[in-house]
MITIVEX-7096 format. One record per residue (C-alpha): x, y, z. Coordinates in steps of 0.25 Angstrom, whole numbers, padded with zeros to 4 digits, always signed. Example, Ala and Ser with C-alpha at 12.3 -4.5 7.8 and 13.67 -1.06 7.14 Angstrom:
<atoms>
+0049-0018+0031+0055-0004+0029
</atoms>
This chain:
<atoms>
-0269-0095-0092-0261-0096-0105-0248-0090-0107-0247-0080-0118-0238-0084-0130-0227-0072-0133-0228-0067-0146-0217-0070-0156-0210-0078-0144-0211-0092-0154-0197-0098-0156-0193-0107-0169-0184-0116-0168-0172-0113-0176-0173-0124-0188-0160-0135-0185-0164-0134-0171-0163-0149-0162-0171-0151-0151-0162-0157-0140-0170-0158-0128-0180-0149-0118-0173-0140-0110-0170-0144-0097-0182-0138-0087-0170-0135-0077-0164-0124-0086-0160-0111-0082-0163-0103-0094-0167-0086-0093-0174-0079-0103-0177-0065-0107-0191-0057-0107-0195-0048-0116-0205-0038-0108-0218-0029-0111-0213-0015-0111-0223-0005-0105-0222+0004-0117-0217+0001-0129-0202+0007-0135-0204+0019-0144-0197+0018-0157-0186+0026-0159-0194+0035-0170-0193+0048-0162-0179+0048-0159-0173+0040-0170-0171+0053-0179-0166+0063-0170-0151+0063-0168-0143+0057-0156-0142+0070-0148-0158+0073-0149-0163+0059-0146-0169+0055-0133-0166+0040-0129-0171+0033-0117-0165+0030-0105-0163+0015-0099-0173+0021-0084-0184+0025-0097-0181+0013-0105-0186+0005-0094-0197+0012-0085-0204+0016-0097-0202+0005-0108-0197-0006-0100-0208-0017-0095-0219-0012-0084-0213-0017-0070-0227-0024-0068-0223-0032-0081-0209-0034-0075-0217-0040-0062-0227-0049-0068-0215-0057-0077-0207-0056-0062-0216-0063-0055-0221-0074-0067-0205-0076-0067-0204-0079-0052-0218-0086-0051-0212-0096-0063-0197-0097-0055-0189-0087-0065-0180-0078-0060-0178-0063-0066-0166-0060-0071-0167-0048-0075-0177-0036-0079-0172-0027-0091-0185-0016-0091-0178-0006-0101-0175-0019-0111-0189-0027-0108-0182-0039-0103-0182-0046-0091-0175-0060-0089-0179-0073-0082-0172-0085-0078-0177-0098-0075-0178-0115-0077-0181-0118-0091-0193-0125-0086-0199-0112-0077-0195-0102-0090-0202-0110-0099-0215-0114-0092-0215-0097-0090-0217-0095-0103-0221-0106-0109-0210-0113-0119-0203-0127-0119-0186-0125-0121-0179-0137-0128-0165-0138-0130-0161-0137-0145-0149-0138-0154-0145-0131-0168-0133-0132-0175-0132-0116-0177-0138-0110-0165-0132-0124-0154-0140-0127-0142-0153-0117-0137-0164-0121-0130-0178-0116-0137-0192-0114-0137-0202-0115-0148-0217-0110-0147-0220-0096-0141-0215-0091-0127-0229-0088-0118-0231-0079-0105-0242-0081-0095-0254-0070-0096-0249-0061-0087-0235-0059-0094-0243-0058-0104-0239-0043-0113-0228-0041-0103-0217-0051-0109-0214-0051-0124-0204-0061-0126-0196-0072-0117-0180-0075-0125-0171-0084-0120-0180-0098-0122-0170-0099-0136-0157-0097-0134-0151-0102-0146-0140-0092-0151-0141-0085-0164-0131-0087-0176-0121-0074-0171-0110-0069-0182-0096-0069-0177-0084-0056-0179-0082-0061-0194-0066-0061-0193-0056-0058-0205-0053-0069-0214-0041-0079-0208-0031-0075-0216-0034-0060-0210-0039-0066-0196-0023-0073-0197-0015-0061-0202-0022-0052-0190-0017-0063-0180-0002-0064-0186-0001-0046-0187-0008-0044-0173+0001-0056-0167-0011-0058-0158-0008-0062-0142-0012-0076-0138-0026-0077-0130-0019-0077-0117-0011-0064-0120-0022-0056-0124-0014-0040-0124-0006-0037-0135+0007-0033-0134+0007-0017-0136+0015-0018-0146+0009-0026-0154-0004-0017-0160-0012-0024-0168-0018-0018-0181-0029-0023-0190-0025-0030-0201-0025-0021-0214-0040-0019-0220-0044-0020-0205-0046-0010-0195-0047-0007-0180-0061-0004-0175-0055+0010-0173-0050+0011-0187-0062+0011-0193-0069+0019-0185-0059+0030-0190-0063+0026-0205-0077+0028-0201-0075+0041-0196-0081+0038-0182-0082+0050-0172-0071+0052-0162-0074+0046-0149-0072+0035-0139-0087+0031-0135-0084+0038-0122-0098+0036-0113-0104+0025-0123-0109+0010-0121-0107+0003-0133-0113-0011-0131-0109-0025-0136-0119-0035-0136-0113-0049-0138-0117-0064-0138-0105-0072-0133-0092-0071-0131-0085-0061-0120-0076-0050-0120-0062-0053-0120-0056-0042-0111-0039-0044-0115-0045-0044-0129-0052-0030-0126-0036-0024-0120-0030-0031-0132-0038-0025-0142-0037-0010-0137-0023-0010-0133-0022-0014-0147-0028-0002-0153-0023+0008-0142-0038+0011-0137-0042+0012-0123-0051-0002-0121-0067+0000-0119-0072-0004-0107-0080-0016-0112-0091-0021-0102-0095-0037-0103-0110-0037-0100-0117-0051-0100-0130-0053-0102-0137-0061-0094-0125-0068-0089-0120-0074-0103-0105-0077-0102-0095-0066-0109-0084-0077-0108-0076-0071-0121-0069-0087-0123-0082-0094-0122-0087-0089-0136-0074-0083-0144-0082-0081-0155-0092-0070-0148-0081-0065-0141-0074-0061-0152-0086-0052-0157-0085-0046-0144-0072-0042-0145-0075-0036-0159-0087-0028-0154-0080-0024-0141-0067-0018-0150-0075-0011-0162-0082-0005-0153-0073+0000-0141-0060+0003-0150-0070+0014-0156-0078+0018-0144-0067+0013-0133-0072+0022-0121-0086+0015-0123-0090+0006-0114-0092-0007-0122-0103-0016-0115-0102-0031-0120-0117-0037-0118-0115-0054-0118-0128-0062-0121-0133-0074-0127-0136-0074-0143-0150-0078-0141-0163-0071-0140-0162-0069-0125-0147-0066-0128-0148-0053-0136-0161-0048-0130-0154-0048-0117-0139-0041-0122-0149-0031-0128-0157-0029-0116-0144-0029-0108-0138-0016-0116-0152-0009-0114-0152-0011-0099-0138-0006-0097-0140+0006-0089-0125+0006-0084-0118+0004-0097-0128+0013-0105-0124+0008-0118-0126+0016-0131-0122+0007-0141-0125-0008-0144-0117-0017-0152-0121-0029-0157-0114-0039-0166-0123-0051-0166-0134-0055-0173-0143-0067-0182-0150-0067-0195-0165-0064-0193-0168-0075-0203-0161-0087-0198-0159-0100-0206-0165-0109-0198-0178-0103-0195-0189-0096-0203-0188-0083-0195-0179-0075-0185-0173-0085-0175-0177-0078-0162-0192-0074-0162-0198-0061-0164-0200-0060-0150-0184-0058-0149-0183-0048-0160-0196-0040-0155-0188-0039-0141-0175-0037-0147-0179-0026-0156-0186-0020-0143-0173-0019-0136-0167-0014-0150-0175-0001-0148-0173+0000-0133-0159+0002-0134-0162+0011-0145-0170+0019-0137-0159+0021-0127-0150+0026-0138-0142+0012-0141-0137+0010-0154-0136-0003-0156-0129-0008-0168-0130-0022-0174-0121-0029-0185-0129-0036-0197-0120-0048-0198-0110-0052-0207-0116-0063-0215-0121-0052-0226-0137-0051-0230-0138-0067-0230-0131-0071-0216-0124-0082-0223-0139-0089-0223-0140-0091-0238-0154-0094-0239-0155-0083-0250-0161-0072-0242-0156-0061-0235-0153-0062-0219-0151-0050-0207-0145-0050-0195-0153-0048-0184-0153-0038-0174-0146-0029-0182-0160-0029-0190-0166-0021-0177-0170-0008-0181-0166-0003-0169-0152-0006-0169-0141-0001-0181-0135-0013-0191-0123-0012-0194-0116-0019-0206-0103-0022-0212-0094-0016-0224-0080-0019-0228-0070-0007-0227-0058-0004-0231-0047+0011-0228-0036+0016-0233-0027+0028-0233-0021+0033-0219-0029+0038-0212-0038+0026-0217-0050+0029-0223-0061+0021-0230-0057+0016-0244-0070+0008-0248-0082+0001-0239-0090-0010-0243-0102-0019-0238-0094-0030-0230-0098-0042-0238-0087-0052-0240-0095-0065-0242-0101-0075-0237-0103-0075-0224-0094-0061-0222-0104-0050-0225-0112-0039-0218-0126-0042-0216-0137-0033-0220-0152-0034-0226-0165-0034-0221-0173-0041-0212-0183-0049-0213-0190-0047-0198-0188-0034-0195-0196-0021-0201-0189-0011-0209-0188+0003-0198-0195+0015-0200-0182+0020-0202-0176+0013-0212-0191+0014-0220-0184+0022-0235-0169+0019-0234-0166+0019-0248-0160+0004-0252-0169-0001-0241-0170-0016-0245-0182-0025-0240-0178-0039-0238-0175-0048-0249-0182-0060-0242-0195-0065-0247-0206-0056-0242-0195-0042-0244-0196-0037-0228-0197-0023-0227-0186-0026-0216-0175-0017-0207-0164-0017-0215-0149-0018-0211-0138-0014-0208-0139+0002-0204-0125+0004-0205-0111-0003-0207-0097-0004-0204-0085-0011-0207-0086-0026-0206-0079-0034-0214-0067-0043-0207-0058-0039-0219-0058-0028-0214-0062-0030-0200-0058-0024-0186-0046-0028-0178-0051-0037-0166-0045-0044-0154-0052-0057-0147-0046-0069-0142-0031-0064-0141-0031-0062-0155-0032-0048-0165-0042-0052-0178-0049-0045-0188-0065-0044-0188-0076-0039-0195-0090-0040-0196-0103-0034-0193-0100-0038-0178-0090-0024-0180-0097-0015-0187-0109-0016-0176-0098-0012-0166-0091-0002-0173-0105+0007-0176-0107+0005-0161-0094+0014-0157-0098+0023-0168-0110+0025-0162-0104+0025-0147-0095+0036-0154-0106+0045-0159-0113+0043-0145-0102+0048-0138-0100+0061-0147-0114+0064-0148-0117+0062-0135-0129+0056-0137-0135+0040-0141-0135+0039-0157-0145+0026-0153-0152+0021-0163-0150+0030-0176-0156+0023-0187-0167+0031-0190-0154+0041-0192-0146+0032-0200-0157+0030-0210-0163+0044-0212-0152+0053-0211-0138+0047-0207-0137+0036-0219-0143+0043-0229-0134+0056-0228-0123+0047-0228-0117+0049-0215-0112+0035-0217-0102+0028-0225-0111+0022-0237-0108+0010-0239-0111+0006-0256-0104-0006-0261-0106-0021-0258-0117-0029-0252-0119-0040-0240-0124-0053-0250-0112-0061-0243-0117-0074-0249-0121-0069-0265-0135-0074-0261-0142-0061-0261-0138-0054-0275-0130-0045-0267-0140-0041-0257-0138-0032-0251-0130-0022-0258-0123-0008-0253-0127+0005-0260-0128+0021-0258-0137+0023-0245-0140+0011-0237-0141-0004-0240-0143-0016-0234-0127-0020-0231-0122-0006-0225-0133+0001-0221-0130+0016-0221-0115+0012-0220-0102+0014-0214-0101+0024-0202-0096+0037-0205-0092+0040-0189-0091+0056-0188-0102+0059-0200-0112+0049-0192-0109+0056-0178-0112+0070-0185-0126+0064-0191-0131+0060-0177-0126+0076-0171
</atoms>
């Protein structure tokens, strides 16, 4: 009998790609499954209105018994992995994942692909299928996708650092100690060059509530690098704040050596210190993965299956234009972004915020083809966008002087806009300035971001990586930042703000609650006659705006 072919499961090849060889038969190569679950999720439509303290979120045990995949669907793809010599890894009910592991040649054969080995002088080495991905009949209806076949990685955006002249004069003031020292002297306190601030210090400029985040989970999902622990004591003796616990949590056994990638490793630092030098009795869970399909789907499914750290709050700093260069669609297939967006709503159904930066290549992603670009997952409707501004204090105590779109030119800019894939929300359906995409066709798509934060490396966060204090900016901190202001309001509410959206848009943004942000726009290359611009209300740059700590706690009372 024939195997049934999984819909949207067919993989393009990204254009540039040169076959090298078939993959080796011998191969030991794991993959995740998407599963069936026995009921579909609910939409978030009879809760999304109602204030933190009034809403009913599920639990993990709920989540799983009564969403989760049917344990007779669990059987039957247990037994056709054994009877095909594949091993279980792992079952994740409450996520609708379960892992196999196997040869190339017995994974394959299962479901019905031929892997070659490829190269690309963007994406490096993978391995690849093209065609569909099949099941047999009797799987047929229980498995929605099979991730892992392509593991090329995705184009990620790095902490954007200060220029280096700035990087130079923060090197020379904080007379950094070499790698192999990595505790500064006591005496020695570091501040942040002037125009920048400590994480803390603007917290205090956005009025955020009092609190240490006492109770909360706030996790940090990564895709390289590691955590370097010295740099972790360095950075909050430095500041004189008691150090977080940070938790390093990999996925699926990825490595979370912070030298092998310095790079990576440096975004974990910046999330790791926005985030617990506001909220530093938080527990900080770091998620390690791939930054392939199987990668994110996995770190996702990860934070939704913690039942021991619990988190409350999901950071990520990652991301990939939906509308890549180098092929006519979104890179991964539909398949991914259905499963994806599943997991979206899940942890949004257990009261997780999760906040995603929008990238810092402004509304063109440094692609200039002369149409508009997003950044994907941050154009989830389940999660909350966050973009970038440019901020600048004075006076003492400091306060804000003047706040603008971060857009600093090519290349240094917050993204923002409207996708091209993804459907506009019921709730964003009447936001005054709602744009639809200025592509050919004019998508009615979900727009981004929801809201914003300071951004800009010119007037970036004081950071510590690799023995050395630098200034860094970017989206990368303004999705950590709103984390701890959300961790925050958790712990003085008492309650899970989760996904508030629907809140944002009806009630919290227009009645200003926020800081609105009116001047500047995100068109970093001049290609888009100044799309998209800032104005009263929301806009496709800033969203609803800068946090306004204490007035956006008392909203949500």
């Amino acid at each position: 009998m024939p195997n049934v072919q999984l819909a949207n499961s067919i993989h393009t090849l990204p254009a540039g790609s040169v076959l090298q060889r078939k993959t080796s038969p011998r191969e030991w190569i794991e993959v995740t499954l998407g599963l069936k679950r026995q009921k579909a999720l609910p939409s978030l439509a009879s809760m999304e209105k109602l204030k933190p303290r009034d809403r009913k979120y599920m639990t993990r045990d709920q989540l799983e018994k009564d969403y989760g995949p049917s344990p007779d669907a669990i059987k039957k793809i247990t037994d056709y992995a054994t009877a095909h010599h594949m091993q279980v890894m792992r079952v994740e009910p409450g996520a609708a994942r379960l892992r196999l592991a196997g040869t190339v040649q017995d994974v394959s054969s299962a479901f019905g692909v031929s892997l070659f080995d490829y190269k690309h002088d963007k994406l490096g080495s993978f391995h690849a299928h093209t065609g569909p991905v099949s099941v047999p009949q009797e799987l047929s209806g229980l498995v929605t996708g099979v991730f892992g076949f392509n593991n090329h990685r995705h184009l990620r955006r790095n902490k954007t650092a200060r220029s280096s002249s700035a990087r130079s004069a923060v090197k020379s003031s904080a007379a950094a100690p070499p790698v192999a020292v990595m505790h500064p002297k006591p005496s020695a306190v570091v501040s942040p060059q002037p125009g920048t601030f400590t994480p803390p210090q603007v917290a205090a400029l956005y009025n955020f509530p009092p609190g240490n985040g006492q109770g909360e989970c706030i996790a940090l999902l990564e895709f390289g690098g590691g955590v370097e622990a010295d740099s972790v004591t360095a950075y909050f003796q430095n500041l004189d704040i008691p150090a977080p616990n940070v938790l390093t949590i990999p996925v699926d056994n990825v490595s979370t050596d912070p030298t092998s990638d310095p790079d990576s490793t440096g975004e974990v630092m910046l999330d790791i210190e926005v985030a617990g030098s506001i909220a530093p009795n938080a527990t900080i869970a770091v998620y390690f993965s791939t930054f392939d399909e199987k990668g994110l789907i996995d770190a996702i499914s990860a934070v939704i299956a913690d039942k021991q750290n619990d988190p409350s709050v999901c950071s990520i700093s990652w991301g990939w234009d939906e509308n890549q260069p180098f092929q006519n669609s979104i890179l991964w297939t539909p398949a991914v972004i259905e499963h994806i967006g599943e997991s979206f709503l899940a942890a949004a159904q257990l009261g997780i915020t999760v906040c995603v930066s929008t990238g810092d290549d402004g509304s063109e992603a440094q692609i200039q083809d002369g149409r508009a670009h997003v950044i994907y997952p941050a154009t989830d409707p389940s999660v909350l966008a966050v973009g970038g501004t440019t901020l600048h204090a004075t006076g003492s105590p400091p306060a804000i002087a003047n706040e603008v779109v971060w857009n600093d030119g090519p290349g240094s800019g917050t993204g923002g806009g409207v996708s091209d894939y993804i459907p506009v929300p019921a709730w964003q359906v009447g936001t005054p300035n709602l744009p639809t995409s200025i592509n050919p066709g004019n998508f009615a798509g979900r727009a981004i971001p929801d809201v914003a934060a300071n951004a800009d490396p010119d007037t970036g966060y004081l950071t510590y990586s690799g023995g050395q204090f630098g200034t860094v900016g970017g989206t990368s901190a303004s999705a950590p930042l709103w984390a701890s202001l959300i961790a925050l309001c958790n712990q003085q509410l008492g309650a899970r703000v989760g996904n508030f959206n629907a809140l944002l848009y009806s009630t919290i943004g227009p009645n200003n609650v926020l800081n609105d942000i009116t001047q500047g726009d995100n068109d970093t290359d001049g290609l888009l006659n100044g799309e998209f611009p800032a104005g009263p209300g929301w806009d496709a740059c800033t969203g609803w705006g800068t946090p306004n700590g204490q007035a956006l706690l008392n909203a949500l009372k």
